[in-house]
N, C-alpha and C positions, 0 to 999 in steps of 0.2 A: 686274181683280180677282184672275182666277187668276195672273196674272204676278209683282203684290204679294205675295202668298201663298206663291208660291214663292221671291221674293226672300227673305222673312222666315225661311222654312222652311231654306235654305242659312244664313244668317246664324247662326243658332240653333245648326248642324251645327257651321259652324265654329266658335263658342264655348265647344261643346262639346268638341271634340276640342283645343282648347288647355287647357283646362279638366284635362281628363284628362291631357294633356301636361305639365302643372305641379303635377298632382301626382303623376305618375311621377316628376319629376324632386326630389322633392322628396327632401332626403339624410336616411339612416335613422340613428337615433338610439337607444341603448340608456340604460336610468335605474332605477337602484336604489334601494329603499325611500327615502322620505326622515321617517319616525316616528322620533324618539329612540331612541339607542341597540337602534334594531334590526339592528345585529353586534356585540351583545353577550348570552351566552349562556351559562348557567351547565353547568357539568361532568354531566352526564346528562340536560339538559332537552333539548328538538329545537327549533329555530327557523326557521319556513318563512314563505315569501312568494315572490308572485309576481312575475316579472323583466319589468318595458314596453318595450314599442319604439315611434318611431314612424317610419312611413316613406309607400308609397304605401297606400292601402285595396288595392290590388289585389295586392300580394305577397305569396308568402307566406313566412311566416317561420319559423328554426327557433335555438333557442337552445340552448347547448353552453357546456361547459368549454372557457376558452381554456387557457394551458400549468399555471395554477396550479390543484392540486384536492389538497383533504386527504381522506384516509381515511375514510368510508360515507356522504362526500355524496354526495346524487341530485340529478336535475337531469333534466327532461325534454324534449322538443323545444317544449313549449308555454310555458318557462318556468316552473315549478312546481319550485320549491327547497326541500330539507328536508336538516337535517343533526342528528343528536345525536350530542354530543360525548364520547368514553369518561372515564375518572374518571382515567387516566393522562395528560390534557392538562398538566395544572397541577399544584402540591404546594403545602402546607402555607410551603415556604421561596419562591415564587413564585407567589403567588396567581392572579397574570392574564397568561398568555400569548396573542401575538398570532400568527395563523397568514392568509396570503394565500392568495387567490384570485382569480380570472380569470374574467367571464364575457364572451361572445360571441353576435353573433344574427349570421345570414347571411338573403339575400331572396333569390331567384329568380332574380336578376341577379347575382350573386356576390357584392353590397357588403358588406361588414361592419363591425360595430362592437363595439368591444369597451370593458369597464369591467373593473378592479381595484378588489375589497373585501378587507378586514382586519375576520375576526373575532376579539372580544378574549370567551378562553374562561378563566371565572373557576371558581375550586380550589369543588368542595364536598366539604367532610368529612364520611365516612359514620363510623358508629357499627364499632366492632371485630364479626368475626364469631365467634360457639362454634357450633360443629357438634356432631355426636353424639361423644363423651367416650366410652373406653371405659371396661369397669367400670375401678374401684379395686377388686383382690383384697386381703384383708390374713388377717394369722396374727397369733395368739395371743404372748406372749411377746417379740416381736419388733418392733423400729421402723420399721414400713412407710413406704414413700415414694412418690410418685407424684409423675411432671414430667408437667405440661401442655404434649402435642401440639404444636408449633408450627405444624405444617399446619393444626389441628383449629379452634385460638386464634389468630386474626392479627386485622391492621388491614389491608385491603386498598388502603388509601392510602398505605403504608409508615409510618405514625406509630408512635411506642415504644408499648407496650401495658403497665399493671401491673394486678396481680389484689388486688383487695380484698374480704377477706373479709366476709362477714355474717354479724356476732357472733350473733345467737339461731338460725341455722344451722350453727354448726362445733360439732360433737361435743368433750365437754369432754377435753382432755388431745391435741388436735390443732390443726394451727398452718399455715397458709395465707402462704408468704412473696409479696412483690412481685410477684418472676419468675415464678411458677405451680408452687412446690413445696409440697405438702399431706405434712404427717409428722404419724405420730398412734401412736401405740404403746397400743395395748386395754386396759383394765383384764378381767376374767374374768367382770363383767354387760356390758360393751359387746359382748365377744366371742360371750357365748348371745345378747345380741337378735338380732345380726347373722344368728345361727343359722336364727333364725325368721323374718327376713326383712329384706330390703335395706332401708338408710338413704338417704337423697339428700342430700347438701351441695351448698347456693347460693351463689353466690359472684357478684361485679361482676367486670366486664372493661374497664377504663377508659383510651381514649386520651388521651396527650398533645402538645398542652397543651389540646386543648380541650376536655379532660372528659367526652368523652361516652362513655354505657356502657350496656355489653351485660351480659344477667344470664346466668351460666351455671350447668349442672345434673350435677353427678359421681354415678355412682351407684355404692354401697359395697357389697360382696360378700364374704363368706368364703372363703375358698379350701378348695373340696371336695375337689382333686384336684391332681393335680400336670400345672397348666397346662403345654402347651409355650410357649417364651418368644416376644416379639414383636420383629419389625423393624420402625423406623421412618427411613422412607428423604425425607430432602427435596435436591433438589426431588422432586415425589413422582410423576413424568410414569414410564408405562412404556416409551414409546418416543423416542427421542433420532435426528434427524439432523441429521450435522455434517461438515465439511471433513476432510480429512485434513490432521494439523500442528494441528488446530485443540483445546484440553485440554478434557478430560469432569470434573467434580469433584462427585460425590454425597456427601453425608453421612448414614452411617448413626446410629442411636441404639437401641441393645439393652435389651431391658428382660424382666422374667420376673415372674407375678404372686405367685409362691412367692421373691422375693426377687433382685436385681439380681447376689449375689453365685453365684446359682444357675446363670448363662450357662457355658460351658466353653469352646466354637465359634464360633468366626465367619468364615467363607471362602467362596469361590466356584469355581465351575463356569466353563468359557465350551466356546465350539463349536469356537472360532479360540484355538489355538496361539500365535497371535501376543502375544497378550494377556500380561504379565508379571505374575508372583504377588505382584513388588513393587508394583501398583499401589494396591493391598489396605494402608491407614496405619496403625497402632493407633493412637489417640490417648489413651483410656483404655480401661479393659475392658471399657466402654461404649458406647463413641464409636468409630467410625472413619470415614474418609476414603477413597474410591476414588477417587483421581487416574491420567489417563492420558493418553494424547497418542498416536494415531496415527500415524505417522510418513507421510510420501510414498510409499513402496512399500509401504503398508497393500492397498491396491487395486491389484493390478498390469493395465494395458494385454493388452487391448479392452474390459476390464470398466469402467463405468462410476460405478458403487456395487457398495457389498457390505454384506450384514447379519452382524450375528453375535448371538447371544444371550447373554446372563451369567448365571446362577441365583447369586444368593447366599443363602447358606442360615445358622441358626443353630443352635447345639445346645445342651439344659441337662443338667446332671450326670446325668436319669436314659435322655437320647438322646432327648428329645422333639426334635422336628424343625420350623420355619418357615422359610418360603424366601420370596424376590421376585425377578422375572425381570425383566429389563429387557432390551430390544431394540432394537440402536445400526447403523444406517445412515450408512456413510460412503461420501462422495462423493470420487471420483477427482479428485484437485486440482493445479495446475500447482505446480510449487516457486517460486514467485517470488523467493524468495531467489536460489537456486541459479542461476535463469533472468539476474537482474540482474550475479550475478557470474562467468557467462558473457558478455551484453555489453560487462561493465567490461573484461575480459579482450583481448575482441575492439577496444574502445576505445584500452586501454593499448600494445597489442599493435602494432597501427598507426600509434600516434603513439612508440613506440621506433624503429620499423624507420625510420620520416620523421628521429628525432631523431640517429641509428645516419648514416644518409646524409647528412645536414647537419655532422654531425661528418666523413662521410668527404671528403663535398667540400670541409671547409675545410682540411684538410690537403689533398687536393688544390689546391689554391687556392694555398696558402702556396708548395708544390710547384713550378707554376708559374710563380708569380712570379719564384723565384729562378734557376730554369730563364732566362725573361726576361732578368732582370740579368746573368746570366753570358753570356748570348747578344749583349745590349748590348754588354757589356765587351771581348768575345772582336773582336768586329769593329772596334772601336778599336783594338785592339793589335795586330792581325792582320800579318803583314808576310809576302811574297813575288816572292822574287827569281829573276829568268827570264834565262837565259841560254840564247843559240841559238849552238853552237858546231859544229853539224853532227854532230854523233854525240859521246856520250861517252867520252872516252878514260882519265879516271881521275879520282881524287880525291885530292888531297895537300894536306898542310898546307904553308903558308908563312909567315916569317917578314920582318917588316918591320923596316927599319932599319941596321944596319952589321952585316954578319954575320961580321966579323973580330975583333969585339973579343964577347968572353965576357962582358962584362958588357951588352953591345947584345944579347945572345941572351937572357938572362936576362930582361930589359928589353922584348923587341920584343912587337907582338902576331901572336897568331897566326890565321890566316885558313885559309878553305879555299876552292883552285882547284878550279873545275868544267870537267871539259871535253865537248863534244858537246853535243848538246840537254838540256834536262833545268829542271826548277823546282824550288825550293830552299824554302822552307817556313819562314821563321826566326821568333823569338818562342812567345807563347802559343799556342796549336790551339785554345782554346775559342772559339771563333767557331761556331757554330749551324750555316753553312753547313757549317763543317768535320766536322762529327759527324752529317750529314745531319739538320738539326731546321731549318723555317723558322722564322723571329721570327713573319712571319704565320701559320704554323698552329697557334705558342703562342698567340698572341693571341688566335684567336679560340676557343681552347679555354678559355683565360681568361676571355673575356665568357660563352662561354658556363655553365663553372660557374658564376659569378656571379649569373648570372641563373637556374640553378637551383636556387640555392642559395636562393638570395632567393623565387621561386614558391613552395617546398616550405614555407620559413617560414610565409610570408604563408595557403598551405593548410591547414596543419597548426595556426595558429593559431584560423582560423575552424572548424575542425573539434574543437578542443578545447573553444571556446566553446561552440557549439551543442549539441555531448550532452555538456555537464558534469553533467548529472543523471541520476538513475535513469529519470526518467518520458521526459525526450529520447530515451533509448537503447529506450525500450517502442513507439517508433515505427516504422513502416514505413517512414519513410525512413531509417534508421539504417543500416541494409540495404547498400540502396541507395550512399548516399554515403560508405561507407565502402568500397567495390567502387570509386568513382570516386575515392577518394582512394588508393588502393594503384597504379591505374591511371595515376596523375598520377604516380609515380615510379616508373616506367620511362622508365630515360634511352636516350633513343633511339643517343647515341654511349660508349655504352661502352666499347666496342673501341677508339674513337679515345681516349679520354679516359685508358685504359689503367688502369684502376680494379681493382685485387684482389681479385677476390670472397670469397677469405680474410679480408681487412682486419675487425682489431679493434681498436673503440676503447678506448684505455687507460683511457678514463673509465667508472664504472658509471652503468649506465641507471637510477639511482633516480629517485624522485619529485620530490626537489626539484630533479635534472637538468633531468625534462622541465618543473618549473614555470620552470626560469629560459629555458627556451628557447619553451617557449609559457605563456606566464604564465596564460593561462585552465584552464590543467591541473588537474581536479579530483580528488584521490584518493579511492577505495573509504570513504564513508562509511555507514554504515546507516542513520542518521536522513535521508540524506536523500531 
């Protein structure tokens, strides 16, 4: 009985443990919500749920972004996802933009799996915003104006905005345009109530096209005193950090509450010298413009950034004073232009001196050849007569034929007697031997320009191709194989090849030179 028991008991064990074997082995698996459009998510709402896996009960699991992840998703190791999306997803001209994502679960054992979603994040239009409106000051006699803030009055969806007024709200003899300009010129009882105490005009503030509105609230004051005038500066940030090379463009708008014509000033302060007074635009005697552009040597080397601060200040007729400071952080920046046409330089540069020696060796070349055929030629014609007379005793002309009759002298040819030892040399001399040149050491000066000639090509062509671009040349191998392409011409027989190091060619190194000689030759473009 105890035997049985134990057999059974074993049996059990190993059922067990395949049991558990099979489902370790079992392959993990990740699965995203599957409820209707649950990655679909309107413009400020959050959408979470939670990410399954299945794999063994015994592993344990942890879930992560894989490569794709947008902007203030979270994401835990438990799988608990949550995202709300900003109001700048989508617009008005693009209601539903799609943005991916990547998720992944890892087990104990390294496995992983991974899923791709696409949420599709739909436009919601918010209503225009009115902030606090400062007063409207006005005077007696006079046609006061007031423009509505554009910092103060927006649509923060970027939608056009217009101002519509509220007829049992506008004081009679005053006029509320589109744009946000309120004109109102006092009769002498609107001007005493004023006295006694501020008015408020209501007004709508209405997007388009979808109509929705904000109600705004001006509040109307006398002018006790001679306000100093205001600056309105957009965009409206006090501190700015940017590139160097990279353009700064504020827009000012001046205003006074004793009347717009009452401004006199408008300029600026800075800390940094470098800064030009032309940056400062007039547009009107309202309105200006500060455009500027740091240049590259804004920031000079070991410094990394530099601040500087601008006071702009304005003044009205009786010196009242307002100012805004802004403080601008520029960052120490490569000249990539300058960088790219250094490269180009270096590119061009390489492939003339390659173009410059495939020119020289083809005149050398030509060189040879003819060298060759004269060396051919000479040794056909060649002619040498050997005479062994024992020593030379002289050299005399003589005459063949009858040498009594004066017309046989006239007639005869004339020769020349050699006497003694000696070799007579008659004909051409261009014979190669004769001039100390072998035909074989032309020759093999001739295959070998040839074949240098031809290497430097076939070099110089591949090296044209390869960084024809700005981005090929930003590489670290450019470096490189451009060291091994200058190294590739040096000709090892120069001396034998008897080559000029003077030598210029009559032809100019332009552009369309080296495109006809490496046609992949790209010239200095900036678009590209």
């Amino acid at each position: 009985m105890n035997r049985t028991a134990g057999i059974l008991a074993w049996l059990l064990l190993i059922s067990t443990v395949g049991s558990l074997h099979a489902q370790d082995s079992k392959s993990l698996q990740l699965f995203l919500p599957t409820q209707t459009n649950w990655n679909v998510v309107p413009e400020g709402s959050t959408v979470r749920f939670d990410l399954k896996a299945t794999g063994s009960p015994h592993d344990t699991l942890r879930f992560a972004f894989g490569n794709d992840k947008q902007d203030g998703m979270q994401l835990d190791s438990l799988g608990h996802f949550s995202w709300t999306p900003g109001f700048d997803l989508a617009d008005r001209i693009q209601t539903t933009k799609s943005y991916p994502v990547s998720f992944e679960v890892r087990n104990s054992r390294g496995q992983v799996a991974i899923q791709n979603a696409e949420f599709k994040v739909v436009h919601v239009n918010r209503p225009p915003v009115v902030g606090e409106l400062r007063p409207f000051y006005v005077s007696y006699r006079t046609q006061n104006i007031y423009k509505m803030d554009a910092q103060t009055v927006r649509d923060d969806d970027g939608d056009p905005i217009v101002f519509v007024p509220i007829a049992d709200q506008m004081p009679e003899g005053s006029k509320l345009s589109s744009q946000g300009e309120l004109s109102w010129t006092l009769s002498l009882n609107q001007f005493n109530r004023l006295k006694q105490a501020p008015q408020y005009i209501e007004f709508w503030v209405e997007d388009q096209p979808a109509k929705m509105r904000t109600k705004g609230r001006l509040k109307v004051e006398v002018t006790q005193m001679d306000l100093p005038p205001d600056i309105a500066v957009i965009p409206k940030d006090t501190h700015y950090k940017l590139k160097e090379n990279a353009t700064v463009n504020l827009k000012f708008y001046l205003s006074d509450p004793n009347g717009e014509d009452d401004v006199s000033t408008f300029g600026f302060l800075s800390d940094n010298q470098q800064i030009p007074k032309t940056a400062l635009v007039k547009n009107t005697d309202n309105q200006y413009e500060f455009i500027w552009q740091p240049g590259y040597d804004f920031v000079r080397d070991p410094y990394d950034s530099l601040n500087t601060q601008i006071t702009f200040y304005v003044l009205d007729k009786a010196q009242n004073r307002e100012e805004r400071r802004i403080t601008f952080t520029i960052l120490n920046t490569v000249n990539e232009a300058e960088k790219d046409r250094y490269y180009y330089n270096q590119y061009r540069q390489v492939l003339v001196q390659a173009w410059g020696l495939i020119e020289q060796l083809g005149d050398k070349e030509e060189q040879l050849k003819h060298d060759y055929k004269k060396a051919k030629g000479g040794k056909r014609n060649r002619s040498v007569a050997n005479a062994s007379l024992g020593a030379v005793t002289g050299v005399t002309p003589a005459v063949t034929g009858s040498s009594t009759s004066q017309q046989a002298q006239n007639n005869g040819r004339l020769i020349s007697a050699v006497g003694g030892t000696a070799v007579l040399t008659m004909g051409t001399l261009e014979a190669t031997e004769v001039i100390g040149k072998s035909m074989k050491d032309l020759l093999d000066r001739y295959n070998y320009v040839l074949g240098k000639r031809s290497e430097l090509q076939n070099k110089g062509e591949v090296f044209a191709r390869e960084f024809a671009l700005k981005l090929t040349r930003r590489n670290g191998e450019f470096i490189k194989k451009l060291d091994d392409f200058r190294t590739s011409m040096s000709l090892s027989g120069l001396v034998a090849l008897e080559l000029d190091a003077n030598w210029q060619s009559k032809k100019e190194a332009t552009d369309k030179a080296l495109k006809r000689t490496f046609k992949d030759f790209t010239p200095l473009d900036e678009t590209q």
